[in-house]
ROROVEX-6255 format. One record per residue (C-alpha): x, y, z. Coordinates in steps of 0.1 Angstrom, whole numbers, padded with zeros to 4 digits, always signed. Example, Ala and Ser with C-alpha at 12.3 -4.5 7.8 and 13.67 -1.06 7.14 Angstrom:
REM residues 2
+0123-0045+0078;+0137-0011+0071;
This chain:
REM residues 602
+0751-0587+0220;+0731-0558+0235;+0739-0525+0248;+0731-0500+0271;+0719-0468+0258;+0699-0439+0267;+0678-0415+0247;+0713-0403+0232;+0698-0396+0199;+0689-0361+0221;+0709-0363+0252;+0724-0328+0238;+0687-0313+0242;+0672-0328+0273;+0666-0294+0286;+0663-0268+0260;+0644-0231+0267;+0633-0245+0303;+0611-0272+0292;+0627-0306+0308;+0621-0330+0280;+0598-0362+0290;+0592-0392+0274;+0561-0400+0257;+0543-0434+0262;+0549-0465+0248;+0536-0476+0215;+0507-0495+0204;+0515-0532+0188;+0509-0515+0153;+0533-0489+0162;+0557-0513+0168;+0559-0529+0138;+0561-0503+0118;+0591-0492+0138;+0607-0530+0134;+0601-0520+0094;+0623-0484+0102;+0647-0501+0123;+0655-0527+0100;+0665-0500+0075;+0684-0481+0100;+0706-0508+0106;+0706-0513+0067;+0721-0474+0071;+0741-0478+0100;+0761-0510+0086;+0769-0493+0049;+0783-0459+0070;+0803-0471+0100;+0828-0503+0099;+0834-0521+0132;+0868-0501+0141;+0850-0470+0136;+0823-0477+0167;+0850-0488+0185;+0867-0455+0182;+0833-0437+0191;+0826-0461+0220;+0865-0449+0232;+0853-0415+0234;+0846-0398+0266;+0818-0377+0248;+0780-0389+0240;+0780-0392+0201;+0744-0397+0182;+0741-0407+0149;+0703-0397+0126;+0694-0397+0093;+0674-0373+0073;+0642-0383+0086;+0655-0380+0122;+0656-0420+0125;+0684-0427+0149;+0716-0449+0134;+0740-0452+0166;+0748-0441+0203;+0783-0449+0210;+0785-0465+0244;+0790-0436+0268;+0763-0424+0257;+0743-0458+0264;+0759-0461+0300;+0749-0428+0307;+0712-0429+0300;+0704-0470+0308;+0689-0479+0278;+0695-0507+0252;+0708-0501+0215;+0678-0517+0203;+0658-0496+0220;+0668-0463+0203;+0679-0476+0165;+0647-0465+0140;+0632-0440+0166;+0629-0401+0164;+0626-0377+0187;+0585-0380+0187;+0590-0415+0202;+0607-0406+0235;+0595-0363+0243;+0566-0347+0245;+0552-0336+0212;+0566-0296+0217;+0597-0305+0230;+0599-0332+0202;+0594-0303+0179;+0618-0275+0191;+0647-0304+0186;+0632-0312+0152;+0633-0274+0141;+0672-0277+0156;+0678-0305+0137;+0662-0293+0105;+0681-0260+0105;+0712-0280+0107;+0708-0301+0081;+0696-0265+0063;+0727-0248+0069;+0755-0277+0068;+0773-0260+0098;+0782-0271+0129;+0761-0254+0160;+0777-0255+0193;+0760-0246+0226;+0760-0253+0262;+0727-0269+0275;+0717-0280+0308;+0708-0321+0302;+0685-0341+0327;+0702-0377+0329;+0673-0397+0350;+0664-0365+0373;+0697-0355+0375;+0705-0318+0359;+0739-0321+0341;+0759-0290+0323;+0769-0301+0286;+0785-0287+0254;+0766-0297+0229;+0764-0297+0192;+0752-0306+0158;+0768-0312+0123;+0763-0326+0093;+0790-0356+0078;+0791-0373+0044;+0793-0412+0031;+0804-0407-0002;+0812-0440-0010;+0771-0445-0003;+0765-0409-0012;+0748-0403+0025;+0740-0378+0046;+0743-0381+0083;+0733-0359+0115;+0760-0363+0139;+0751-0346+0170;+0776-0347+0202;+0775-0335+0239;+0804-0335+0267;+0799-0334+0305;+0816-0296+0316;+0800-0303+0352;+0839-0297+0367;+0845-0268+0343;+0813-0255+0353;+0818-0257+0391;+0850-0248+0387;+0840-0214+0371;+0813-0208+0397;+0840-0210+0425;+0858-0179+0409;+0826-0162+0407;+0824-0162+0440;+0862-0159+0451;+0857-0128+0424;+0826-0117+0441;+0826-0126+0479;+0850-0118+0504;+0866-0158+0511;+0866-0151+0553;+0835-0136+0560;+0814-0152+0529;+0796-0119+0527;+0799-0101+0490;+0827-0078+0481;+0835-0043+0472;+0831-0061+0435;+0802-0072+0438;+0790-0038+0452;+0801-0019+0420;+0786-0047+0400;+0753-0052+0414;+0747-0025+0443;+0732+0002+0419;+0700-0020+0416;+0696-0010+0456;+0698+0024+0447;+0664+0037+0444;+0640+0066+0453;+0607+0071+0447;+0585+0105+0458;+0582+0089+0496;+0615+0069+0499;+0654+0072+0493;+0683+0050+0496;+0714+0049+0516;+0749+0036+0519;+0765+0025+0554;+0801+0024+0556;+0816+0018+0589;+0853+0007+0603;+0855-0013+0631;+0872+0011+0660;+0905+0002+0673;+0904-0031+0654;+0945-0027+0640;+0957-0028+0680;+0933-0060+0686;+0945-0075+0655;+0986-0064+0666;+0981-0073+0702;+0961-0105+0697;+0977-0119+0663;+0957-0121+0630;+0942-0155+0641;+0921-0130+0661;+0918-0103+0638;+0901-0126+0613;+0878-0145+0640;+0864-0107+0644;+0857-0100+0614;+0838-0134+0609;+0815-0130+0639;+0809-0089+0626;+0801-0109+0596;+0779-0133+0612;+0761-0104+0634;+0755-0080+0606;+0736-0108+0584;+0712-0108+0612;+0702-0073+0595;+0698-0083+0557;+0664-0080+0539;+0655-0076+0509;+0660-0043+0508;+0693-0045+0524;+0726-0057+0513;+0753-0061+0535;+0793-0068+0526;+0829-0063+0535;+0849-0042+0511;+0878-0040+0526;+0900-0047+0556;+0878-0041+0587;+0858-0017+0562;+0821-0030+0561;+0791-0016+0540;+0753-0014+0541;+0732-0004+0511;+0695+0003+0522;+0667+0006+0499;+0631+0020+0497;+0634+0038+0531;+0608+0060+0538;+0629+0085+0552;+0666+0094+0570;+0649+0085+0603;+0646+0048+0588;+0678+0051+0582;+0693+0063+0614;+0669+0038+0628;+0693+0009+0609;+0724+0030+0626;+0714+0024+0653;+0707-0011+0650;+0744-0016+0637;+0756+0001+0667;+0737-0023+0688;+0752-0056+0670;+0782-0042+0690;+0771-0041+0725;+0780-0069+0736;+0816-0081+0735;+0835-0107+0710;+0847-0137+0723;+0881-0142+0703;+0903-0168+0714;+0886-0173+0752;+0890-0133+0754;+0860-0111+0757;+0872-0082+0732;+0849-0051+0732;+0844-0036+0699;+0827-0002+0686;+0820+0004+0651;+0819+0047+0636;+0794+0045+0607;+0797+0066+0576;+0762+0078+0557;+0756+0089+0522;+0719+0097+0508;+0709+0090+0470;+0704+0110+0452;+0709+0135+0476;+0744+0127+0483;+0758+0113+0449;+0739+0096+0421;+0767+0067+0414;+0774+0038+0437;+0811+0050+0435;+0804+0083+0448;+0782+0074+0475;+0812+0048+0489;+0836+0078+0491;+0806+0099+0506;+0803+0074+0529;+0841+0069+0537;+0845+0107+0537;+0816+0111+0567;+0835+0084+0588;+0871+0099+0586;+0849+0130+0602;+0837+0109+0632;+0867+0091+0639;+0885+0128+0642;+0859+0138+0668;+0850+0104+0686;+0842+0071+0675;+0813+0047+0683;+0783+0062+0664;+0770+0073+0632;+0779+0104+0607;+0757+0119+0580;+0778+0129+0552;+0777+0172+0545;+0788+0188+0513;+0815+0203+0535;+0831+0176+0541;+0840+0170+0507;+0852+0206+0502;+0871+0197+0535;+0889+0166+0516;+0896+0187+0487;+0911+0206+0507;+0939+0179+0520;+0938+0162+0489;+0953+0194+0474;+0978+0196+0507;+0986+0161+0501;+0996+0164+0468;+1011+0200+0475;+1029+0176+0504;+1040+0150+0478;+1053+0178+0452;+1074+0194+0481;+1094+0166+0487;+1103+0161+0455;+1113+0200+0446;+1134+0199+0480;+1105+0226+0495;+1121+0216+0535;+1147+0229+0553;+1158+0220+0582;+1163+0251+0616;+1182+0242+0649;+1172+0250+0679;+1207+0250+0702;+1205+0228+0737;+1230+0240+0764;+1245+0225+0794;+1233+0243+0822;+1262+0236+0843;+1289+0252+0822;+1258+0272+0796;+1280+0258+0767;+1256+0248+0736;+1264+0212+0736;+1243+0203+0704;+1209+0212+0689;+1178+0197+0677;+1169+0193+0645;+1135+0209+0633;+1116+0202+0597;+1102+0237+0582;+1080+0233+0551;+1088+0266+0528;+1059+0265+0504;+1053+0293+0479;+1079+0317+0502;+1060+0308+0533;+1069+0290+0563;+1050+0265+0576;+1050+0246+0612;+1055+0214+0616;+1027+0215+0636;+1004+0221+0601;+1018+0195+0579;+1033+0163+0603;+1002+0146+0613;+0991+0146+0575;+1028+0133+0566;+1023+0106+0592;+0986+0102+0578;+0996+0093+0539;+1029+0076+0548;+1048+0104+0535;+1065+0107+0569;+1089+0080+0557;+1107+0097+0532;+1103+0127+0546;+1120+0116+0580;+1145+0098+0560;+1158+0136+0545;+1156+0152+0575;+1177+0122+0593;+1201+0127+0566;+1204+0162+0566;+1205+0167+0596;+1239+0144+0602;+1253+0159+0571;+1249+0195+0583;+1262+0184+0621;+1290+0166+0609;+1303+0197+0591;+1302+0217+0617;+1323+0191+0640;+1346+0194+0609;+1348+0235+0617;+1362+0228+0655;+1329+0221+0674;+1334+0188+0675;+1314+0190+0709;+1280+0191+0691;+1255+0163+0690;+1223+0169+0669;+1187+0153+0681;+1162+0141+0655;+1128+0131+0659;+1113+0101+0651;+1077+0095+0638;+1062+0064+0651;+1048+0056+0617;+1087+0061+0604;+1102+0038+0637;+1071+0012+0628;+1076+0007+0591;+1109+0012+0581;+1143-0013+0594;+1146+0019+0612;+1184+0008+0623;+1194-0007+0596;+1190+0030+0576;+1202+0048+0606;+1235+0025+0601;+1234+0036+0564;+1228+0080+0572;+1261+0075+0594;+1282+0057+0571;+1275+0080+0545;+1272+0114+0557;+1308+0103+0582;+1290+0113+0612;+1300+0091+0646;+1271+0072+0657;+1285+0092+0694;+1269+0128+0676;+1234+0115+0671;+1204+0115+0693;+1177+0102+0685;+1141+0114+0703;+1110+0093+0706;+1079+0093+0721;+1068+0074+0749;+1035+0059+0726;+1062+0055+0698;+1078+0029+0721;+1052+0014+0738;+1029+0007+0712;+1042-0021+0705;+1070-0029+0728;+1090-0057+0718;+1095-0047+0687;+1106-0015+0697;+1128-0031+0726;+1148-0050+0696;+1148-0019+0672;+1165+0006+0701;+1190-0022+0713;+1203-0020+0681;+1204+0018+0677;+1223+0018+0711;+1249-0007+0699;+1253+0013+0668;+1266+0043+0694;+1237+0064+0689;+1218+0080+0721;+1183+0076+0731;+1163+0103+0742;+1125+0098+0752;+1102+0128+0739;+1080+0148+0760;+1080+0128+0792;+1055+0126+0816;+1027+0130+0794;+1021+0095+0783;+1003+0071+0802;+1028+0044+0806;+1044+0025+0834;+1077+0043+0845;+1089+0002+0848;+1095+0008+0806;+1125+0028+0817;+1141+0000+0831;+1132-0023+0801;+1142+0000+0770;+1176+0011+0759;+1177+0046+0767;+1203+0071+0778;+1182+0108+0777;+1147+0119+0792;+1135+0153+0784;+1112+0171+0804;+1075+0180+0786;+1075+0219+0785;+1040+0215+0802;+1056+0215+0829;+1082+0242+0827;+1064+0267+0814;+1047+0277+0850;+1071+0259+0873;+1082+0293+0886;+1041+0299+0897;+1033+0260+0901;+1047+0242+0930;+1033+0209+0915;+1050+0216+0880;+1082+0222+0901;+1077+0193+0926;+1068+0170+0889;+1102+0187+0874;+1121+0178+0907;+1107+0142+0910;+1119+0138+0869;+1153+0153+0873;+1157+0126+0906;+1143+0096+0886;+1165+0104+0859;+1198+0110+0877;+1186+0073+0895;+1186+0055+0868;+1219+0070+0853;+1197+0089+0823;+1203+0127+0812;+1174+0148+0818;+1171+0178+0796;+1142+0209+0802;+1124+0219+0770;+1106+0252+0765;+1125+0270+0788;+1118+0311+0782;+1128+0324+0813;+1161+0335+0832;+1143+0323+0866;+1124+0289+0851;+1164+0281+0841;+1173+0291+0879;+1148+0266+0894;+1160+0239+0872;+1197+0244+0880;+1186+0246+0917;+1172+0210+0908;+1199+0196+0896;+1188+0197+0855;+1214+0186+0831;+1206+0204+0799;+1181+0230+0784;+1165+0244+0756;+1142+0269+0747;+1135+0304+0736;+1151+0319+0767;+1187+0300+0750;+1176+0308+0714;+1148+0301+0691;+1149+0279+0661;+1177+0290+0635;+1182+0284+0601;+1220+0267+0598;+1237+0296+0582;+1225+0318+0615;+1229+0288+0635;+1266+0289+0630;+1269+0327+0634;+1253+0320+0668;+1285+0294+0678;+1310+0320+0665;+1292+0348+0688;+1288+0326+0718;+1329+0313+0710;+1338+0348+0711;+1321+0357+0741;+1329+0328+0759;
């Protein structure tokens, strides 16, 4: 009976040191019988080593198995190997290597061979194998086995198909080195292969280009992520229409993007490519049927000029776009060795910020609100110092940075705490009239289950929901509205009030009063502080008090400094006040002399 087999005898080696291994042509008539004479003492050999039942094991095997003799005469191909490579048993039994490759190819598996049968050891390797034009990844190998009942030597040689584990590991190679939306490489693949772009000669220089896209969190909040990710693809798409050879392009994180630019023959080349990236964002994205405009604020860093690592060009890059987003966006930044001096700076205020938290560094002053009816202090607001090093410090110095890092949230939490803990132990003392106000962060109200720890400050600190206010912005609120709409209807079934911040100097509807939970406006001291000279601050202060009272709200004056700007607003109708005219900011201890002195003098 006859059976398939292929060139097995080498299947391991089709391809070894790039030379793709060809067969040679076919014999002469005196060739072939003197290869009858060899294959009748092959199968001489093959019978004395292997019984019936152990071919059929081999033939079971999902792996090609070869079997030679010294002289490199081939004994068996088990019948995978056959299947796989079309040829017939007969075909292969008595021949070498010399009978099916090239003679240099021939040789080079000879020598492997040889060395095999020199060493006794098995040699495993991973080959690439041409089955009929078809490029195949095996593991392949060698070994030498024993007869010792005929006191025989074999070759055994072996290979296995890894095609799937080969494909499977160049899919994680690119999951590890390209960004799976966009397709375009990775921050990893940056670090791993970017340095090769970074070259300068005597007339050129490198670059990186990092840029954010502007304003792309309130697309992605507003529109969904489905749109949020459709951007980034087509930013993808556009900014491929810019790669070279000499430019690399690649997403590294979020809505972060990077160029690395080499051989440039100058910074003008370079702005040159700013400018082109700027002009991928002309014209508008079309994201689910909506024409979304889009900016992008790029980010540059020189080599060497700017940092001789890839690593420290990135954070260059990074630190030169934080610069242009704080004076504008939509363009391009050159990165300055003072801006790095400038984020040492806040990293060391960051850290300093971090630190002061944790040694209890705040404390918190009250500012007292009165009613202007009756001038009674009705409650006060509650205002975050920072004492650093026996210094005070503003708010004003150290919020937006707190808001910045996230360190706002814990922050706010303490201040929210103390805040109720120091009211309700003065409502403990007989003024049990006082209500204390507490601002809100938006990055706090966003981030935390703002209500559900508000619930949690009041049941532990004993203070009735009835004694707290709590202030907002109008952007804190309108930002993203129906979230907020859900977060303040359950503050105001808790029993706490709500009091909108500065008002009047957002740019929102005035129909969001009528849609939010709220039971306190309080008037922007904008326009208090020249309503006595203004007659559009006080007509604006008039229309607010009216709007208020319409709507069944409080309205309360802030930054009030004069006897006659507290006249006017009386005159108006004002419900409450507070400024420096009433008292400025004061720590609690003086705070609570302030009560006793207006108690006695009342």
């Amino acid at each position: 009976m006859k059976e398939k087999c292929n060139i097995s005898t080498k299947s391991y080696l089709f391809f070894i040191e790039g030379e793709t291994l060809m067969n040679v042509s076919s014999q002469n008539s005196t060739e072939e019988k003197l290869n009858a004479i060899s294959k009748k003492a092959a199968f001489a050999g093959l019978v004395s080593a292997m019984s019936p039942l152990n071919i059929s094991i081999l033939d079971a095997l999902p792996i090609h198995i070869f079997l030679e003799d010294r002289q490199g005469r081939t004994l068996f191909a088990n019948k995978l190997a056959c299947e796989t490579n079309g040829k017939e048993l007969h075909e292969l039994i008595g021949k070498t290597v010399f009978d099916f490759f090239s003679p240099s190819v021939a040789e080079k598996i000879r020598q492997h061979d040889l060395k095999t049968w020199e060493s006794k050891r098995m040699g495993i390797k991973e080959a690439v194998v041409d089955f009929n034009g078809k490029p195949t990844p095996m593991l392949t190998g060698t070994t030498i086995i024993e007869d010792h009942a005929a006191g025989e030597e074999y070759l055994l040689g072996f290979s296995l198909d890894i095609s799937e584990r080969v494909e499977a590991e160049e899919k994680l190679q690119k999951l590890a080195y390209y960004d799976p939306l966009t397709g375009l490489p990775n921050r990893r693949y940056m670090e791993h292969y970017g340095s090769s772009y970074l070259m300068a000669g005597p007339e050129e220089c490198s670059a990186v280009l990092v840029f954010d896209l502007d304003f792309f969190k309130k697309i992605n909040d507003s529109l969904g992520y489905e749109a949020g990710d459709l951007l980034l693809k087509e930013t993808a798409r556009r900014l491929r229409t810019l790669e070279t050879a000499d430019v690399l392009t690649a997403r590294i994180s979020g809505d972060r993007f990077a160029l690395l630019a080499s051989r440039a023959s100058c910074a003008n080349e370079i702005s040159a490519l700013c400018e082109k990236v700027l002009e991928l964002f002309q014209q508008p994205f079309l994201v689910l049927d909506r024409k979304v405009p889009i900016s992008a604020s790029i980010g540059v860093s020189m080599y060497p000029h700017d940092g001789e690592s890839l690593y420290s060009l990135l954070i260059h890059a990074g630190l030169a776009v934080n610069v242009l987003k704080s004076k504008g966006k939509n363009g391009y930044q050159f990165f300055t060795a003072s801006m790095k001096e400038l984020a040492e700076r806040r990293l060391e205020k960051e850290i300093s910020l971090s630190q002061g938290l944790e040694k209890g560094e705040f404390i918190l002053y009250y500012q007292p609100k009165i009613n202007i009816d009756t001038k009674e202090i009705y409650g006060m607001e509650a205002l975050v110092r920072w004492n650093r090093s026996n210094s005070l410090i503003p708010p004003g110095e150290f919020i937006e940075l707190a808001e910045e890092t996230g360190l706002i949230v814990p922050l706010g939490e303490w201040v929210l705490r103390e805040a109720c803990r120091q009211c309700k132990e003065w409502r403990e003392l007989g003024y049990t009239q006082l209500k204390v106000s507490v601002n809100v962060s938006a990055v706090q109200f966003q981030k935390q289950d703002f209500a559900e720890l508000t619930a949690r400050v009041l049941e532990e600190t004993g203070l009735e929901p009835s004694a707290l206010e709590l202030e907002l912005t109008e952007s804190t609120i309108m930002d993203k509205p129906k979230e907020a709409a859900v977060i303040l209807l359950r503050l105001q079934q808790l029993g706490v009030s709500i009091s909108i911040d500065d008002f009047g100097t957002g740019f929102s509807s005035f129909s969001y009063l009528k849609q939010f939970p709220m039971n306190v406006l309080k008037i922007d001291r904008s326009f208090i502080q020249n309503i006595a000279e203004e007659g559009a601050d006080q007509a604006i202060a008039k229309a607010m008090i009216s709007l208020a009272h319409n709507l069944g709200l409080m309205i309360v004056a802030e930054g009030v400094e004069t006897e006659e700007q507290l006249g006017i607003l009386e005159e108006a109708g004002c419900d409450a006040a507070q400024g420096y005219f009433i008292s400025r900011p004061l720590t609690a201890g003086a705070f609570l002399d302030y009560l006793k002195s207006r108690h006695l003098n009342g």
